[in-house]
LOPA-537152 format. One record per residue: residue in one letter; chain; x, z, y of N, C-alpha, C in turn. Coordinates in steps of 0.02 Angstrom, whole numbers, plus 50000, padded with zeros to 5 digits. Atoms other than C-alpha are relative to their C-alpha. Last residue first. Example, Ala and Ser with C-alpha at 12.3 -4.5 7.8 and 13.67 -1.06 7.14 Angstrom:
BEGIN
ATOM,s,A,49958,49997,49941,50684,50357,49947,49961,50037,50055
ATOM,a,A,50045,50000,49941,50615,50390,49775,50045,50000,50060
end
This chain:
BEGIN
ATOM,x,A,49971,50046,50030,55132,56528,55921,49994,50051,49936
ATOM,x,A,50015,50066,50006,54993,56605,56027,50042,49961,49948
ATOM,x,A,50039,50010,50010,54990,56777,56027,49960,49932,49995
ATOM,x,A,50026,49982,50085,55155,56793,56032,49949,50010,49967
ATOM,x,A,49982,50053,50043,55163,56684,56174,50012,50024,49949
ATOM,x,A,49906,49950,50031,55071,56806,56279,50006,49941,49926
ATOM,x,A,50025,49956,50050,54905,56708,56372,50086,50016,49962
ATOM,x,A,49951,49925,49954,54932,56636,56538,49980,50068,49942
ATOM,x,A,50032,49947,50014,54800,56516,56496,50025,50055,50009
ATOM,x,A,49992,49950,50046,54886,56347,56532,49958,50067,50024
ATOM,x,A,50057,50009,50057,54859,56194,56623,50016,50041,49947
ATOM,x,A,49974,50030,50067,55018,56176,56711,49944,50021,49953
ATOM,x,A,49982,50051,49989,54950,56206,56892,50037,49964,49945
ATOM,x,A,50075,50081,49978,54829,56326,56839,50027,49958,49987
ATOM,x,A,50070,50015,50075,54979,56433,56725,49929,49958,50033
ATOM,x,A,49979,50037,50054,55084,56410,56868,49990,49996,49949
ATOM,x,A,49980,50078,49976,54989,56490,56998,50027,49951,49944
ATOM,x,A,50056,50023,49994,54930,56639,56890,50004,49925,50020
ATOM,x,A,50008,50019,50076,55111,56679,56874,49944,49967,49976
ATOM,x,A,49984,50061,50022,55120,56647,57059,50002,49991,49940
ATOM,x,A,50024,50054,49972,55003,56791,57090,50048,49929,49973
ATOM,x,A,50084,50020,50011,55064,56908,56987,49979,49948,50005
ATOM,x,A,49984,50037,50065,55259,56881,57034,49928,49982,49964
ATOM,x,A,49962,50049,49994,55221,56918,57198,49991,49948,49951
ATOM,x,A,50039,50021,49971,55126,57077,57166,49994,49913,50000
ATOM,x,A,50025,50031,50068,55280,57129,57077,49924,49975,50023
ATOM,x,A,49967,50045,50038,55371,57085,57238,49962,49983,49918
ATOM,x,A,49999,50067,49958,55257,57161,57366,50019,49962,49970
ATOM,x,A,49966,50016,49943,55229,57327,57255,50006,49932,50015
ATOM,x,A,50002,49955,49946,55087,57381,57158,50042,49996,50071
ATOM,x,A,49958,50016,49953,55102,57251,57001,49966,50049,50057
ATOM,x,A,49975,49928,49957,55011,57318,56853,50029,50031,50056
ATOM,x,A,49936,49992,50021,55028,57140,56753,49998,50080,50040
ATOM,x,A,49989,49941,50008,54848,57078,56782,50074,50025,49964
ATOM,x,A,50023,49970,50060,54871,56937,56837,50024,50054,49987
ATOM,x,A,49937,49984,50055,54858,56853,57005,49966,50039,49939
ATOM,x,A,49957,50040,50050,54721,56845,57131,50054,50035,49969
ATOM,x,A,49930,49997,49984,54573,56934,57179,50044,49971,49952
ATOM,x,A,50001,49942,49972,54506,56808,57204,49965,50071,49985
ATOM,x,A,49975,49928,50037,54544,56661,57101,49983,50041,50064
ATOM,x,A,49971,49971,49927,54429,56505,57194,50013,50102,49969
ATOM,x,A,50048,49925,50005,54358,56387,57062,50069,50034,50054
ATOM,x,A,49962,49959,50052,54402,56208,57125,50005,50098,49995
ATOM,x,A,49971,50061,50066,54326,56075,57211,50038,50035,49955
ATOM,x,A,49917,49998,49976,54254,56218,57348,50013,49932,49902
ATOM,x,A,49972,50068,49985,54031,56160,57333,50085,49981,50002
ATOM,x,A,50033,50045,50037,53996,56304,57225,50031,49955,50013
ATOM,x,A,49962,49976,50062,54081,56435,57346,49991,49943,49946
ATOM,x,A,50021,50008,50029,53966,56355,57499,50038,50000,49921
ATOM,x,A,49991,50067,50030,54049,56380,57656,49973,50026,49924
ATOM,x,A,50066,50061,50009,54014,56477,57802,50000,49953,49936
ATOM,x,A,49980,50106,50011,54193,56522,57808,49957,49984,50025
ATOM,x,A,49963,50000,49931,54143,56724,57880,50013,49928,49995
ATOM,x,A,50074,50019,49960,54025,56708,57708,50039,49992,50072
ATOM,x,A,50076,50047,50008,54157,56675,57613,49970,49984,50045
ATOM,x,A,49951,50046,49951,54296,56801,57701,49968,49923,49983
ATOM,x,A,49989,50012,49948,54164,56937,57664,50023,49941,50034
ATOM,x,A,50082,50033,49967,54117,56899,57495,50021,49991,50064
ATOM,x,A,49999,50076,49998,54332,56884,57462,49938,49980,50008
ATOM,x,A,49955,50023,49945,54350,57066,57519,49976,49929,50028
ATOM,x,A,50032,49968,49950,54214,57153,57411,50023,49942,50062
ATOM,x,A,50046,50055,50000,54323,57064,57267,49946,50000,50073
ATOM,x,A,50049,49993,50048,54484,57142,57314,49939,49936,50019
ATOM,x,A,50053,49954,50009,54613,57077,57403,49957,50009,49950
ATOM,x,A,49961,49961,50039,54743,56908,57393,49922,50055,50046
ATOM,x,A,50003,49947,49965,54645,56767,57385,50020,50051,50007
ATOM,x,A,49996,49925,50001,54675,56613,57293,50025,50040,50058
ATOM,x,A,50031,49965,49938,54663,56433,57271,49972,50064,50006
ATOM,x,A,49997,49941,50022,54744,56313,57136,49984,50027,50072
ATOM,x,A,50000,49978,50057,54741,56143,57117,49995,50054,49966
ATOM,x,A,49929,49941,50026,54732,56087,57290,49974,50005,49942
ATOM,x,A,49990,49980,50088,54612,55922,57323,50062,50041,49979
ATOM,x,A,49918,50034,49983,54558,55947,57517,50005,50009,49914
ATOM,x,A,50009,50083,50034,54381,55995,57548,50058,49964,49995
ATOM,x,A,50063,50009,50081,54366,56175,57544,49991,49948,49981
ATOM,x,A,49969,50032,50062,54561,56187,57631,49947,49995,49972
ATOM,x,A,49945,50058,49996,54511,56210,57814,50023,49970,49953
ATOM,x,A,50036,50057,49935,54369,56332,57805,50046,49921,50013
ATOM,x,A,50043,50028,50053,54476,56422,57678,49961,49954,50033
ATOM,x,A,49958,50024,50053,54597,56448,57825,49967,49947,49931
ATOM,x,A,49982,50071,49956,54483,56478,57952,50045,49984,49954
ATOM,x,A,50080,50052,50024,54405,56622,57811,49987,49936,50035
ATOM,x,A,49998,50023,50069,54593,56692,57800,49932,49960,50003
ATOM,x,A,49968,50061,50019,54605,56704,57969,50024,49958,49934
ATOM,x,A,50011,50017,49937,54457,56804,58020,50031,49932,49968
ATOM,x,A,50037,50051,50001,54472,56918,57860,49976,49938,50026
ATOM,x,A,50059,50011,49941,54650,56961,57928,49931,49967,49970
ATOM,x,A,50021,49936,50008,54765,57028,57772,49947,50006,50058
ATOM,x,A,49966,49967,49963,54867,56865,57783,49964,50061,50026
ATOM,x,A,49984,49935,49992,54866,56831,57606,50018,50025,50090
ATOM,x,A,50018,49963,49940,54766,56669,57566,50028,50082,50000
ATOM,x,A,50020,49939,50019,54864,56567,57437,49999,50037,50061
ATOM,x,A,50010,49937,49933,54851,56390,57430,50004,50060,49975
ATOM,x,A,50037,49934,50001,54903,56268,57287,49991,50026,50057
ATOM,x,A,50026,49995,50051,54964,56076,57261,49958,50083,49997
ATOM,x,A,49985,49949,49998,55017,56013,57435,49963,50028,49932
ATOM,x,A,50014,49991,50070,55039,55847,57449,50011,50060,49963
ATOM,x,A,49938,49967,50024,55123,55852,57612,49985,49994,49914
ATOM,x,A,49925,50043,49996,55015,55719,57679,50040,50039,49959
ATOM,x,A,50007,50062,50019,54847,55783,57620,50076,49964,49993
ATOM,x,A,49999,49983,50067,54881,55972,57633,50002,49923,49978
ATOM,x,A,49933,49997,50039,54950,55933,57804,50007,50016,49924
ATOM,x,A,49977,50052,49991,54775,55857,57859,50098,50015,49953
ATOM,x,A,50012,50047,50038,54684,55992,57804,50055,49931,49984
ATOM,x,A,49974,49991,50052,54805,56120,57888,49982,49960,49935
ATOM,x,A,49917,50037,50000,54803,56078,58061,50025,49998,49907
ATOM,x,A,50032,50078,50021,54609,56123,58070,50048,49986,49982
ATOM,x,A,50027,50021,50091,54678,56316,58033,49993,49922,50011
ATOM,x,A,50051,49953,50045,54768,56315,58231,49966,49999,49950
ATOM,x,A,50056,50025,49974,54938,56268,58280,49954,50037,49962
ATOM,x,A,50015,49984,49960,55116,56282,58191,49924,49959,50015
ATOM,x,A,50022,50014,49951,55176,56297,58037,49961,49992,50055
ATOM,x,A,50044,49943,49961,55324,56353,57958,49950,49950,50034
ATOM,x,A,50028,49997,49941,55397,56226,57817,49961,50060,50026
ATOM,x,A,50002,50040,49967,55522,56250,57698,49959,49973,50059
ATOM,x,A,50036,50059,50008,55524,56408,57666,49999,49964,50049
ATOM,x,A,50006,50030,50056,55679,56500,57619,49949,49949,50017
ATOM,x,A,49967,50049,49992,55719,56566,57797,49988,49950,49936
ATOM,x,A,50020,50073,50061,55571,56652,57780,50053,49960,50005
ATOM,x,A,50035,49951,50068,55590,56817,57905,49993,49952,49947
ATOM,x,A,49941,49922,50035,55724,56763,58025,49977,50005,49951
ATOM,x,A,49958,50032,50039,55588,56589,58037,50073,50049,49964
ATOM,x,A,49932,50025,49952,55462,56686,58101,50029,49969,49946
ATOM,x,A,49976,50063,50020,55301,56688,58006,50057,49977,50034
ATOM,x,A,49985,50031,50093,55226,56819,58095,50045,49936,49987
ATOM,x,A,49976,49956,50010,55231,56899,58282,50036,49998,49902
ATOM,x,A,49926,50001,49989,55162,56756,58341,50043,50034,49985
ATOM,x,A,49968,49931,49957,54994,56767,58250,50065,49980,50030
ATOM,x,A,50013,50017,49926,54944,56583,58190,49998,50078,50056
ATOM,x,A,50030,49917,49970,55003,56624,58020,50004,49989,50075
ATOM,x,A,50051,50014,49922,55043,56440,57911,49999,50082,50023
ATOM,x,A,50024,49962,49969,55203,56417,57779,49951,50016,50067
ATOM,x,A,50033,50009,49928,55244,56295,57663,49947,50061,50015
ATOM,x,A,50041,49950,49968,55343,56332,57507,50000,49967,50074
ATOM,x,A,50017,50022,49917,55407,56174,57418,49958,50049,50018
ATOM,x,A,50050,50045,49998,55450,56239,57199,50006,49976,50105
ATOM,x,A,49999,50060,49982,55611,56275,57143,49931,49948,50045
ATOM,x,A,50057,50054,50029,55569,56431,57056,50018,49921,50011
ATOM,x,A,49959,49993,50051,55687,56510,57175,49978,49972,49943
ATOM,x,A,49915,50053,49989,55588,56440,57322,50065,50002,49929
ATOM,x,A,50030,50101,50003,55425,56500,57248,50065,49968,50006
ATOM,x,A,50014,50011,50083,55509,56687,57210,50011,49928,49994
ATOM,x,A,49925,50022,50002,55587,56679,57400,50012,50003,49909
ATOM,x,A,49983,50068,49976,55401,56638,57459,50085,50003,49997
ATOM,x,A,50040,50054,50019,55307,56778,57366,50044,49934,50024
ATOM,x,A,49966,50005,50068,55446,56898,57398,49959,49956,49980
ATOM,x,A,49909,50024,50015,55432,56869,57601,50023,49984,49920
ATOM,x,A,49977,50060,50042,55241,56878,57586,50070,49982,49972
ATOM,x,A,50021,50018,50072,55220,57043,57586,50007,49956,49975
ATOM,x,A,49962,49974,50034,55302,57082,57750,50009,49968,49935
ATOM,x,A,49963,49936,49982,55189,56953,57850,50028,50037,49938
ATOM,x,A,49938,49972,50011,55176,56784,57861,50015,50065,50009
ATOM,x,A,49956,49933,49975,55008,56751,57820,50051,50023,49985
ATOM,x,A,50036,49971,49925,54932,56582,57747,50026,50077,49995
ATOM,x,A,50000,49928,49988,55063,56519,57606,49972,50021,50072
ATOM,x,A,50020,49975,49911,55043,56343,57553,49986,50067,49984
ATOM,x,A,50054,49972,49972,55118,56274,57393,50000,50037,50080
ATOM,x,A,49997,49983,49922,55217,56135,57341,49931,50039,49998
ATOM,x,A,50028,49965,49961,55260,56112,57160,49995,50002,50076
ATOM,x,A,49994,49904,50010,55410,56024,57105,49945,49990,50027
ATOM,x,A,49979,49971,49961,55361,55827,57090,50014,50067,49988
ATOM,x,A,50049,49947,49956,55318,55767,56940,50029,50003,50049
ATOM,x,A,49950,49982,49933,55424,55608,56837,49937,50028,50049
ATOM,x,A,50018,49987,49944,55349,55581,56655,50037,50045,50043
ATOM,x,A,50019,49915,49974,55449,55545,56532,49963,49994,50066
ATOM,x,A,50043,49996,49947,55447,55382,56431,49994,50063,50036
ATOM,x,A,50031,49923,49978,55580,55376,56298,49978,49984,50040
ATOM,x,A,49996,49960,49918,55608,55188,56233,49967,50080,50006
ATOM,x,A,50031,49928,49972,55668,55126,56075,49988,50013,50057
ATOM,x,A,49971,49950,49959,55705,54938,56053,49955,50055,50015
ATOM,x,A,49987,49947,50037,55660,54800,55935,50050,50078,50027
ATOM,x,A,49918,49980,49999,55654,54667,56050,50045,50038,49956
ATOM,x,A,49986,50069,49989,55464,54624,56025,50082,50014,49990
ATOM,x,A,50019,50054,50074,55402,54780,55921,50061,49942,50006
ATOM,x,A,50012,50095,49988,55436,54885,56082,50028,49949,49955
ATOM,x,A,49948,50058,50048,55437,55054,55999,49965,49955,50036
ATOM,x,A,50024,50071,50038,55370,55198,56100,50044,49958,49987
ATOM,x,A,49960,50082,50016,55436,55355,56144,49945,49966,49980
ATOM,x,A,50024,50044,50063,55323,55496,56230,50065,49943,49997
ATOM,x,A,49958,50070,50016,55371,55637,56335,50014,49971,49962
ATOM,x,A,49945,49969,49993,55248,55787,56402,50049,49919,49972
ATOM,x,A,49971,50076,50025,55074,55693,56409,50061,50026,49962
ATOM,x,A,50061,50014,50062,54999,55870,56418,50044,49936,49961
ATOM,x,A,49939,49969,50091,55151,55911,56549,49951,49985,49941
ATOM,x,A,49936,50034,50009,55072,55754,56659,50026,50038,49949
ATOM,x,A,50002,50057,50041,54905,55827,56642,50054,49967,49970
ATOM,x,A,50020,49992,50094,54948,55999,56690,50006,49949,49959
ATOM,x,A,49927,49966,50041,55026,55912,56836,49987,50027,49932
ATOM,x,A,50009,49929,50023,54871,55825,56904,50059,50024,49931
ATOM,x,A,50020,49972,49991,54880,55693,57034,49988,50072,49963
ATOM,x,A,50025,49954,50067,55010,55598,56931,49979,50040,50055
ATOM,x,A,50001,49922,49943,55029,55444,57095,49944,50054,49910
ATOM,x,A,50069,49994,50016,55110,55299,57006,49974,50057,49998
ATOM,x,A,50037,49891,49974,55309,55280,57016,49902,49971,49977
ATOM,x,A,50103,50036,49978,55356,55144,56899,49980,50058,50031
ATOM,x,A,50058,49948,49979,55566,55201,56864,49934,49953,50020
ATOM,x,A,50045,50037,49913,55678,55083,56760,49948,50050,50003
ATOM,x,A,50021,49965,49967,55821,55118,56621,49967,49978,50086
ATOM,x,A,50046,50009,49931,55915,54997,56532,49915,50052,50000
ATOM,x,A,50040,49983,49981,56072,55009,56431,49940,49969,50052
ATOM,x,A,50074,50024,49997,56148,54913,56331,49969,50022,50037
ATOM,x,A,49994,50021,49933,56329,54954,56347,49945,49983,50036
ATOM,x,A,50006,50046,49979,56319,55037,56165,49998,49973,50089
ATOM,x,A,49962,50046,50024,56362,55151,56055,50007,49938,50021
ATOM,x,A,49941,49972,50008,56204,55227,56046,50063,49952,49984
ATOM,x,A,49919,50040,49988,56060,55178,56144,50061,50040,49950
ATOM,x,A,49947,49954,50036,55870,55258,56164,50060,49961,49964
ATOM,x,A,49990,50025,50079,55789,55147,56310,50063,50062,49956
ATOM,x,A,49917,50022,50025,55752,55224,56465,50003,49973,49937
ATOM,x,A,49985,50050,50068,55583,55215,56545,50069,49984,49990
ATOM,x,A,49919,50032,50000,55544,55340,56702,50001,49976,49934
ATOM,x,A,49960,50009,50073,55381,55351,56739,50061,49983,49974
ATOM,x,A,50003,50073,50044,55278,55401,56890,50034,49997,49965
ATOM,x,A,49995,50000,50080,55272,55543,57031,49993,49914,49974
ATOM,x,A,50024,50062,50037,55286,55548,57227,50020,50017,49935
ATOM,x,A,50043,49996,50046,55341,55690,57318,49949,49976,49985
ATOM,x,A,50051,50014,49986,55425,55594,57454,49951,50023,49956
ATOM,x,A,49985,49975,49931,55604,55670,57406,49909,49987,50042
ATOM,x,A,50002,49943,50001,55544,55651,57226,49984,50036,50066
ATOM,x,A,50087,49960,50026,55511,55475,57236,49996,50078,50007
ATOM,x,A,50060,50023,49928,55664,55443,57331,49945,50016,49976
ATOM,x,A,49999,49928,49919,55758,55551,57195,49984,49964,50031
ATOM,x,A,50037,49935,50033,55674,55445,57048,50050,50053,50045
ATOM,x,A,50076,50022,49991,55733,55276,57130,49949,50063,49985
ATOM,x,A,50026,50020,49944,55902,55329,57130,49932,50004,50014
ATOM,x,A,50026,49935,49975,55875,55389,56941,50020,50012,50077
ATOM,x,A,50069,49963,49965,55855,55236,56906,49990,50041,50040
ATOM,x,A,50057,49967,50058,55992,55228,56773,49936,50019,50024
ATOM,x,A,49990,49922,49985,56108,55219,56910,49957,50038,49946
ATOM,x,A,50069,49980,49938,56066,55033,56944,49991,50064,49982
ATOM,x,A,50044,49990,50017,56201,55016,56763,49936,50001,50052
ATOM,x,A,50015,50073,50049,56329,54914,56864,49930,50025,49951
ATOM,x,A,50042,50056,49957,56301,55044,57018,49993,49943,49954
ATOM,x,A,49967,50025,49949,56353,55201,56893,49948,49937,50047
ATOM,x,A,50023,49998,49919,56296,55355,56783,50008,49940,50046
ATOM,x,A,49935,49997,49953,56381,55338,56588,49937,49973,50064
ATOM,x,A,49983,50087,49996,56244,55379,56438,50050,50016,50084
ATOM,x,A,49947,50009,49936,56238,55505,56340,50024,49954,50013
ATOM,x,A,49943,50053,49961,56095,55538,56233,50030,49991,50070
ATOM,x,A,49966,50005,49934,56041,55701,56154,50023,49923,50020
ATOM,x,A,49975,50065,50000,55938,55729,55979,50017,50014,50088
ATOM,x,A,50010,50029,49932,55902,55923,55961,50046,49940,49992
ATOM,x,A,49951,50023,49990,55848,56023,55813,50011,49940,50041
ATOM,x,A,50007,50055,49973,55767,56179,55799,50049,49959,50014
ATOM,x,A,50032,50051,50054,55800,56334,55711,49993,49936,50002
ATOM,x,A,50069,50027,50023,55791,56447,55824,49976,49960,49966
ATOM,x,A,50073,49970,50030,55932,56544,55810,49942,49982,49994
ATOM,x,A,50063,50025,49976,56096,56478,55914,49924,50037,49986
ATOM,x,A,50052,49934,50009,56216,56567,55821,49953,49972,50076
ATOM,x,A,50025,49977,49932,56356,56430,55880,49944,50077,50000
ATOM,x,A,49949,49961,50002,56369,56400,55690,50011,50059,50082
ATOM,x,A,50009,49944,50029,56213,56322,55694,50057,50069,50012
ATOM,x,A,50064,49953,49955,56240,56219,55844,49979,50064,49947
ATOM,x,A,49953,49958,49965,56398,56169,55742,49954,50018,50042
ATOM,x,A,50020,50040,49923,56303,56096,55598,50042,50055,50050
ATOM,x,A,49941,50031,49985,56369,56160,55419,49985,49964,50076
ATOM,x,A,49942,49946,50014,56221,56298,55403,50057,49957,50023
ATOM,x,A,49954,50012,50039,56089,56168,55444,50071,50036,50000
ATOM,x,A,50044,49967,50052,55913,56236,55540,50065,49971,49951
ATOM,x,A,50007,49937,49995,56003,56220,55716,49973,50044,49939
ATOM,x,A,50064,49953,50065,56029,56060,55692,50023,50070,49986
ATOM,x,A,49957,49941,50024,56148,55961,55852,49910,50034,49950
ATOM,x,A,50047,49946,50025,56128,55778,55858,50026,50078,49981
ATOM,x,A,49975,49925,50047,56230,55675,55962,49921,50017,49989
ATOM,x,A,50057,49948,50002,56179,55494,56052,50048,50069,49935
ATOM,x,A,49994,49969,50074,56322,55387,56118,49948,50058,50003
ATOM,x,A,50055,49932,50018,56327,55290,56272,50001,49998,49932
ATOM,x,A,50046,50021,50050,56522,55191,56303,49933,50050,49998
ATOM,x,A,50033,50025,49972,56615,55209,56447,49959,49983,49968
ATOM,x,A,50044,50058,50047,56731,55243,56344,49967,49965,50036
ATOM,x,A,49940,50013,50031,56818,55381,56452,49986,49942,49973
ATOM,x,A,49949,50021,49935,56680,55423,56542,50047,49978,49985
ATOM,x,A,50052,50040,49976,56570,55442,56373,50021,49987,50066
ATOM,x,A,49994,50073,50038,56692,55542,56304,49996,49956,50012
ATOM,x,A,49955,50031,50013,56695,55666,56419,50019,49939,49978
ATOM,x,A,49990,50033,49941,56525,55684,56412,50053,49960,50016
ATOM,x,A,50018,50067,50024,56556,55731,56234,49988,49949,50077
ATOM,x,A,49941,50039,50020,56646,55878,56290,49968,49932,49993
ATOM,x,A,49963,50009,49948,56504,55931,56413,50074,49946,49959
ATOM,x,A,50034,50079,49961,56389,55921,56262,50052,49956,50064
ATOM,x,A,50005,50046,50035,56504,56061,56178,49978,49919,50025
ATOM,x,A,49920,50017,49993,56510,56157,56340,50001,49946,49930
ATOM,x,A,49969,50044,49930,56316,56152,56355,50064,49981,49993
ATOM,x,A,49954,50050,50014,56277,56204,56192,50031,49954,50025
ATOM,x,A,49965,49984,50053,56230,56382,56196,50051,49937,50003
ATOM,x,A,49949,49975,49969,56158,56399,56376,50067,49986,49927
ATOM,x,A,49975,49944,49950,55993,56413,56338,50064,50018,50011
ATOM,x,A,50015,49931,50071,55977,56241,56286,50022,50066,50039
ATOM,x,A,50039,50017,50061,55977,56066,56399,50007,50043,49944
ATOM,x,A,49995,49976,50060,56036,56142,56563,49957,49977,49938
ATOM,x,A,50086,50009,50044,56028,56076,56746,50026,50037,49919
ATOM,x,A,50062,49992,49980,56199,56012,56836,49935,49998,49934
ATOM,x,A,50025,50011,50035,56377,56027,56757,49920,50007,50048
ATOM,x,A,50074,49983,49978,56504,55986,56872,49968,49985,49962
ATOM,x,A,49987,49947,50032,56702,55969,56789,49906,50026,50035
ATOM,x,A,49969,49946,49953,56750,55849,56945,49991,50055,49949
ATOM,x,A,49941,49990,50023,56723,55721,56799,50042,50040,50033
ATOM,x,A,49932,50046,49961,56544,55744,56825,50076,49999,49995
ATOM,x,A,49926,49978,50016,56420,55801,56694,50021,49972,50047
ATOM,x,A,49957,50038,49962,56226,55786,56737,50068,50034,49984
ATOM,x,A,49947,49991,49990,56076,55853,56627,50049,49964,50034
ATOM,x,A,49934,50049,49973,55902,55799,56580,50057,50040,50039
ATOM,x,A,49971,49982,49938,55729,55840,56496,50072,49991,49990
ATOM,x,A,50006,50027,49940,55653,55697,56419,50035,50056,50059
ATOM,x,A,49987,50088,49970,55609,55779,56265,49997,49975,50056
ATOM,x,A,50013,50072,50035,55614,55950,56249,50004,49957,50014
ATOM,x,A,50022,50063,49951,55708,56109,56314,49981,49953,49945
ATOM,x,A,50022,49987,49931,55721,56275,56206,49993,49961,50060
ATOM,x,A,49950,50021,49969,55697,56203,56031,49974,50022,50066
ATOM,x,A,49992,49951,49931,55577,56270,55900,50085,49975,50043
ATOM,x,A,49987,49912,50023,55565,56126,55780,49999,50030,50061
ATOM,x,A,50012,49972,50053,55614,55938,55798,50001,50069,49984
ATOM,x,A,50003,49938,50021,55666,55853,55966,49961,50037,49942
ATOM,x,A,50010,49975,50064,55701,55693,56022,50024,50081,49983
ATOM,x,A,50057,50080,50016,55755,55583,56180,49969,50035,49921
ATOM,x,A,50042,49986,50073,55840,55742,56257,49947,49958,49992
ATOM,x,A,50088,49982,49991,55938,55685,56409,49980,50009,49928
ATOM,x,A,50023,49980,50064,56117,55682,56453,49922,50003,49995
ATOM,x,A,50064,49993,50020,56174,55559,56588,49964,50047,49947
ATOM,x,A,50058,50024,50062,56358,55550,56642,49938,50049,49997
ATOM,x,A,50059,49954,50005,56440,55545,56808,49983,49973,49946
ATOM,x,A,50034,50017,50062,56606,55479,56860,49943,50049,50007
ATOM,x,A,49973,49974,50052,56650,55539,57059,49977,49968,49926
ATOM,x,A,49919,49974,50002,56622,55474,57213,50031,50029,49965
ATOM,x,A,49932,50059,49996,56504,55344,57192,50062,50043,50002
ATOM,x,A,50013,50050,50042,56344,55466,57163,50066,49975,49964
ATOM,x,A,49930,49999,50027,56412,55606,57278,50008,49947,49921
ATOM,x,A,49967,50004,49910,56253,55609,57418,50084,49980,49950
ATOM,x,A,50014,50064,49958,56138,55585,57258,50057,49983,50034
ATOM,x,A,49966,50062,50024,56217,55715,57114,49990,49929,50065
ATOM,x,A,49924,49986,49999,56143,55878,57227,50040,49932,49952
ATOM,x,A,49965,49952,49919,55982,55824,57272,50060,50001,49997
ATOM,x,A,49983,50077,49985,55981,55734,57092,49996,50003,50058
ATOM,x,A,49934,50019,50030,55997,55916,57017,49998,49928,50029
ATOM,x,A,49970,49956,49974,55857,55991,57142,50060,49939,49965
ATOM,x,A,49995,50009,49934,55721,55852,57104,50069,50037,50036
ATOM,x,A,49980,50063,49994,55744,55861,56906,50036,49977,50098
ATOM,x,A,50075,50071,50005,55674,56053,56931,50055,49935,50034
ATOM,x,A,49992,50037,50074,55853,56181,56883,49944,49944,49990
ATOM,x,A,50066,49971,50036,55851,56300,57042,50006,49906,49923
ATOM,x,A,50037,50062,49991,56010,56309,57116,49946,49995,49947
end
């Protein structure tokens, strides 16, 4: 199960009431730490852990404290320090150094769920906006409320990434995180090649939608992963980039014809990312076959796409391309992180 907010409250929704559930979330973080602020976790007293707040080190620890926190019924914040020899995240051989504030708070209908109702209907309708919890320990206090409000641009949102503020008046902490949708991208041509492109995306977590107006493509045997196949001819596709809220394209179905009814269909729609699979030779062609005015597309137009990684076959190919994808759509450079930190 793929680990984006939307997946783990997929799976906690339908079983809300029928079991305890506590809240973990990282309201604070200091140093190299492998999740930050605002991201979030689920314990149930069936022993279900959904999502991960560290690579894995300190989950069972946290899990105990969950415990607790069903038992009590009380929220309680932990700190584990990864940079203090007597800390038990140290001891753990953790390694990075960093050190992570957690609160745990108890799931139910007397709290309004902590929201996070309201933040899987938003999701399910990929819709964005703000979730506001207050930071609590020890206490019954809680309160937690979602504001959707449409985050058109995801980079932006991780830029923001997740702010507290102090409300002076009450004297109460709040974490603010911004609430994204996964990803949704569009995949023109179903054939061979795509299959690892669209069981990457799905593993990823992100909404693969699929167009190839051949019959012979895009079956549903061959993609069971993506979510939508669909049907009719390129015009069909403005309109579903609008509703579906579709954040990238990627033209691979090896037909100049139908790749340039394709682009023809997405030059005026606001995607975030838009790419060609071929050489460059390829992408004059499927241009000028558009008719359309490179300048005028709302957003520069990778072709050929992906990064250079050496990729030759369908899968590392795959990986190219959407690595590219998710460095647009998170506002990054796709540059080697040892050359950066």
């Amino acid at each position: 199960m793929s680990n984006h907010l939307s997946h783990l409250l997929a799976k906690w929704h339908p079983n809300r009431d029928n079991y305890s559930w506590v809240l973990a979330t990282i309201y604070d973080a200091k140093g190299p730490c492998y999740r930050k602020p605002g991201a979030m976790m689920l314990f149930s007293s069936q022993g279900e852990q959904l999502g991960m707040l560290s690579g894995g080190c300190l989950e069972s620890d946290i899990a105990i404290n969950a415990r607790k926190v069903m038992q009590s019924g009380k929220s309680i914040t932990v700190c584990y320090d990864g940079s203090d020899e007597d800390d038990l995240s140290f001891q753990l051989g953790i390694g990075c150094g960093g050190t992570l504030y957690i609160m745990l708070q108890c799931i139910n209908k007397e709290n309004d769920y902590l929201a996070l109702s309201q933040v899987h209907e938003a999701l399910k309708q990929q819709e964005s906006g703000y979730l506001y919890q207050t930071i609590v320990a020890n206490s019954f206090d809680e309160i937690a409320y979602f504001e959707a409000e449409q985050i058109t641009d995801i980079a932006a949102s991780a830029s923001i990434v997740n702010r507290a503020k102090e409300n002076w008046a009450n004297q109460e902490k709040w974490l603010v995180t911004p609430i994204v949708p996964q990803p949704h991208i569009l995949v023109v041509g179903g054939g061979i090649d795509a299959q690892p492109l669209v069981n990457i995306a799905h593993q990823l977590g992100w909404l693969v939608s699929l167009w190839d107006p051949r019959p012979a493509n895009a079956r549903q045997e061959h993609f069971s992963k993506a979510n939508y196949i669909i049907k009719g001819e390129a015009q069909v596709l403005t309109n579903f980039i609008e509703e579906k809220r579709v954040n990238a394209a990627i033209l691979m179905s090896h037909n100049v014809a139908i790749d340039a009814q394709a682009l023809k269909a997405l030059a005026t729609t606001n995607l975030q990312y838009l790419a060609l699979l071929g050489p460059k030779n390829r992408r004059e062609q499927v241009i000028n076959q558009a008719n359309i005015n490179e300048q005028a597309l709302p957003i520069a137009f990778a072709g050929p796409s992906g990064l250079d990684i050496g990729g030759t076959l369908p899968e590392s190919i795959a990986l190219s391309i959407l690595s590219e994808c998710h460095a647009s759509l998170f506002g990054r450079n796709a540059q080697s992180l040892s050359q950066v930190l």
